[in-house]
N, C-alpha and C positions, 0 to 999 in steps of 0.2 A: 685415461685418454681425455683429452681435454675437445668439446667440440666447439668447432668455430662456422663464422658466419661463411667461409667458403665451401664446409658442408651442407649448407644447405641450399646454395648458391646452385652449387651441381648437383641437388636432389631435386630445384625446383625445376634445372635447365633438362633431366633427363625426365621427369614427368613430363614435359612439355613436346620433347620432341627427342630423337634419337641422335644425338650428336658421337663423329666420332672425335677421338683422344684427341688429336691435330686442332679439329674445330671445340674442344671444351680448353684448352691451353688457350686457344687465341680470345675467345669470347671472356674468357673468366683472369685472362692473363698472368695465368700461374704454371711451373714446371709439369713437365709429362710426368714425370715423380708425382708428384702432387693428385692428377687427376686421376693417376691409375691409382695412389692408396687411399682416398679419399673416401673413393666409393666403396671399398673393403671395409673402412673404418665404420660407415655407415651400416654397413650389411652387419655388422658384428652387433653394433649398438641395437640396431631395430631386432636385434632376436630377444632382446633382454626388455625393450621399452616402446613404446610407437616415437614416432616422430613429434607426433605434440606434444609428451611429457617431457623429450628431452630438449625439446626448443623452447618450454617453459623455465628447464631448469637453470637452461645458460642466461636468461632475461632477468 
């Protein structure tokens, strides 16, 4: 699985505050598709790694 900068787009938008699906499509301008598997893809990743090792690995 390949992760992108829109992962972490919406990792930084929902640390920040509690957006719902409606308001993460329109702020981040991507499919309901998109924001609902997003954050699964993230969930799966961060069981295996934290968040700073895999946003070093894509850089």
């Amino acid at each position: 699985m390949n992760v992108t900068s829109i992962h972490f787009k919406i990792m930084h938008c929902l640390k920040k505050n509690i957006y719902s699906i409606s308001e993460l499509v329109e702020i981040l301008n991507i499919s309901e598709f998109k924001v609902k598997r997003y954050p699964k893809d993230l969930e799966y990743l961060l069981e295996e790694d934290s968040s700073e090792n895999i946003h070093n690995k894509i850089n």
